[in-house]
Steps between C-alpha positions, in 0.01 A plus 500: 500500500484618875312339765186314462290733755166345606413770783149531673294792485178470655259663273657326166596228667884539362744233619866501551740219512871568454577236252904478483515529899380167477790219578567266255332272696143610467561494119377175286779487238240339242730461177898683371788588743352754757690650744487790787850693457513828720148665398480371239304220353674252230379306202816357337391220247519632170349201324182479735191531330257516766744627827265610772521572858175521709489769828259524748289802454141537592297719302176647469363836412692791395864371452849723372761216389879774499785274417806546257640242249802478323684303254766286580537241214384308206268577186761429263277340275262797501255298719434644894253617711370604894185533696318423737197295649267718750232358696603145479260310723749186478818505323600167312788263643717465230585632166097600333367697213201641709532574892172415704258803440696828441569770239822473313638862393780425253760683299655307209741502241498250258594555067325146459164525716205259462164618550644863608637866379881408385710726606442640824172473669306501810263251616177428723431174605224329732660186654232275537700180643850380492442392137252752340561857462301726286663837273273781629684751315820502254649861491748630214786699681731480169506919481715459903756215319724779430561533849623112578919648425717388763541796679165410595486209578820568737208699701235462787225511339165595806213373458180599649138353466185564625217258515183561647343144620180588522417580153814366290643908401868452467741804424863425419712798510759591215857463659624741289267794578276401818230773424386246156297207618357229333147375612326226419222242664557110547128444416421356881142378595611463872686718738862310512680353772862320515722347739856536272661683221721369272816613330591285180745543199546358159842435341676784686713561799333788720500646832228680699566740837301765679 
């Protein structure tokens, strides 16, 4: 994943902010073992369910999120996954299911799921609070498993997303062939508006950079 980009552009009202230029000072290292190494971003813990790290970002409008992720660690037990938190209006302190009001955008892993696709999935959740969160969306990515070898998962994998604030259009495009996107709507009644994103991690050690 690259660089979290919220840039402004007056007509869409796009904002920039470059994420992993932030010290890791102005970082709230919520829950796991997070640390800034070079330029890169660190999430050691392998046991850490809920590891989450909380950046200030605010957003409104148009947004592009460009960031790259890769694997470091962990998921022995056929259990891990990554996302991330956007328009958090206040992050949690501590360790939390939920985080304030946000959308969670999470990829997962998991051969003994509850409630969700086993294998590997994709899901959409409204956070509601910091102890309700409700599944928006549970997507089966089971015909991509083939491609979790460790060759790839040696690799930076980019990430981009695009989510438009004012009416909740989100397109996530395919790091394997940028010209495929995936759209879909978070089902907003309100234009949305947040003053952090967050980075969390289940069961895995992973990096993010620009």
């Amino acid at each position: 994943m690259k660089r979290i980009f919220l840039a402004v552009w007056v007509l869409s009202l796009l904002s920039i902010v470059p994420l992993f230029s932030l010290s890791a000072i102005d970082l709230n290292f919520a829950e796991g073992n997070w640390a800034v190494i070079g330029d890169r971003l660190y999430q050691s813990n392998t046991k850490a369910g809920m590891a989450r790290v909380d950046i200030p970002a605010p957003q409104a409008g148009m947004m592009v999120y460009e960031f790259n992720v890769r694997y470091q660690s962990g998921a022995e037990d056929m259990h891990a996954g990554f996302g991330i938190h956007l328009f958090v209006d206040k992050p949690a302190k501590g360790k939390a299911w939920g985080n304030g009001k946000s959308y969670l955008l999470w990829l997962n892993y998991d051969e003994n799921p509850k409630g969700i696709t086993k294998g590997l999935s994709a899901q959409i959740y409204k956070s509601v609070s910091n102890i309700k969160m409700e599944l928006l969306a549970d997507i089966d990515l089971n015909k991509y498993a083939y491609l979790l070898t460790e060759d790839v998962l040696d690799m930076v994998i980019p990430v981009k997303m695009v989510v438009n604030g004012f009416t909740g259009d989100v397109k996530i495009y395919d790091p394997t062939d940028p010209s495929w996107i995936y759209t879909f709507n978070l089902g907003i009644t309100s234009p949305l508006m947040g003053q952090f994103i967050s980075l969390r991690t289940n069961s895995m050690g992973i990096s993010f950079g620009m």
